[in-house]
C-alpha positions as CSV (number, residue, x, y, z in Angstrom):
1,X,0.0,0.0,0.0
2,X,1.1,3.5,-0.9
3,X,0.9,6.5,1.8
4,X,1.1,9.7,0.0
5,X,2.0,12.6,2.8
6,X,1.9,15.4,-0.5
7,X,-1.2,17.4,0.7
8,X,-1.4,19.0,-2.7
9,X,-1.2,15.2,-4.2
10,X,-4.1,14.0,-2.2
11,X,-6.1,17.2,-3.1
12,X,-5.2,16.0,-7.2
13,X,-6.1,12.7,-6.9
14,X,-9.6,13.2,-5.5
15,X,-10.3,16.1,-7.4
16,X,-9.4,13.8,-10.8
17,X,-11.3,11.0,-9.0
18,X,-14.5,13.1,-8.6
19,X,-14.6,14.2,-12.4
20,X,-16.0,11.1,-14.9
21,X,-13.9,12.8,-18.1
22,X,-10.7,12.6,-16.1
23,X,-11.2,9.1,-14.5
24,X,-12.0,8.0,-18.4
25,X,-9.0,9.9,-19.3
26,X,-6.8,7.8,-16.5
27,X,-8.4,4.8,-17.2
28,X,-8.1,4.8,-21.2
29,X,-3.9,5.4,-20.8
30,X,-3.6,3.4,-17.4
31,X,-1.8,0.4,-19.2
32,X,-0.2,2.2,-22.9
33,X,0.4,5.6,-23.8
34,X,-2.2,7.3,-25.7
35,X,-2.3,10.1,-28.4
36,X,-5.2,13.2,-27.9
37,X,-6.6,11.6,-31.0
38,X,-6.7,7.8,-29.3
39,X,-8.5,9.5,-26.3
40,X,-10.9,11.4,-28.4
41,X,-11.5,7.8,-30.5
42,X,-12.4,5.7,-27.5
43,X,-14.2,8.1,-25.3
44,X,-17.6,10.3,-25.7
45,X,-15.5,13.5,-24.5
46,X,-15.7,16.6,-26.4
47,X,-12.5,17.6,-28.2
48,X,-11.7,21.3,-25.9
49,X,-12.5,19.1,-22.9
50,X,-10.2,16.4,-23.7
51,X,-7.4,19.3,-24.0
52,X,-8.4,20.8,-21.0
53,X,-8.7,17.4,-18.7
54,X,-5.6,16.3,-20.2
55,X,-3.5,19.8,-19.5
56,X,-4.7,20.1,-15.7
57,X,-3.9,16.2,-15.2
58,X,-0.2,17.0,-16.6
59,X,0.0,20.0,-14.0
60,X,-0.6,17.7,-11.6
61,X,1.6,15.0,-12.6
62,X,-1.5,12.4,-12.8
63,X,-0.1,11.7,-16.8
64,X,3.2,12.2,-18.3
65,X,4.5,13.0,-21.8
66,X,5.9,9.6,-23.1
67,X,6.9,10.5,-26.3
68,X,6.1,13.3,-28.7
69,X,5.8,12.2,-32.8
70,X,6.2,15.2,-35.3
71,X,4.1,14.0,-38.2
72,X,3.4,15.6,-41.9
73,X,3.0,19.0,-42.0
74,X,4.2,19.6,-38.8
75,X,1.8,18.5,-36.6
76,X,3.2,17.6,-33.2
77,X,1.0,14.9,-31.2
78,X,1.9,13.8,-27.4
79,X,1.0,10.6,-26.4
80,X,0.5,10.3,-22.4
81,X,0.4,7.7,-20.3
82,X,-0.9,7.4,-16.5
83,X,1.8,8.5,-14.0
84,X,3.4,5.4,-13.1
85,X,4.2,6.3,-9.6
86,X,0.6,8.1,-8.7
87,X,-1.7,5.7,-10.9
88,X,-0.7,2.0,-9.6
């Protein structure tokens, strides 16, 4: 069992847990990393809420940038995964 002492952590964590987009969000990228576009694909989430979810869980450290692909015509996509040490 974790203990996590990080006040500002705990405050994160239920704050992501009380929100249904952002427990889809966690859920979805909890095992592989996935792109905005995967999110957007496999959820019912609106495309500025998506961004939005995804940003604020970053602040918080919830997901991490695993890799960032620069595509054709330089489009830049970041693929996030669920925060290995706060997710598990």
């Amino acid at each position: 069992m974790t203990i996590i002492d990080d006040d500002e952590l705990k405050m994160s964590i239920l704050s992501a847990s009380a929100d249904k987009e952002m427990l889809k969000i966690l859920d979805l990228s909890m095992y592989s990393s996935k792109s905005v576009n995967d999110i957007l694909r496999e959820s019912d989430i609106s495309y500025p809420t998506v961004y939005r979810k995804i940003k604020w869980l970053l602040d918080k450290e919830l997901l991490v940038v695993d890799k960032i692909n620069i595509a054709r015509g330089e489009k830049i996509y970041h693929i996030s995964k669920c925060s290995q040490n706060r997710c598990h």
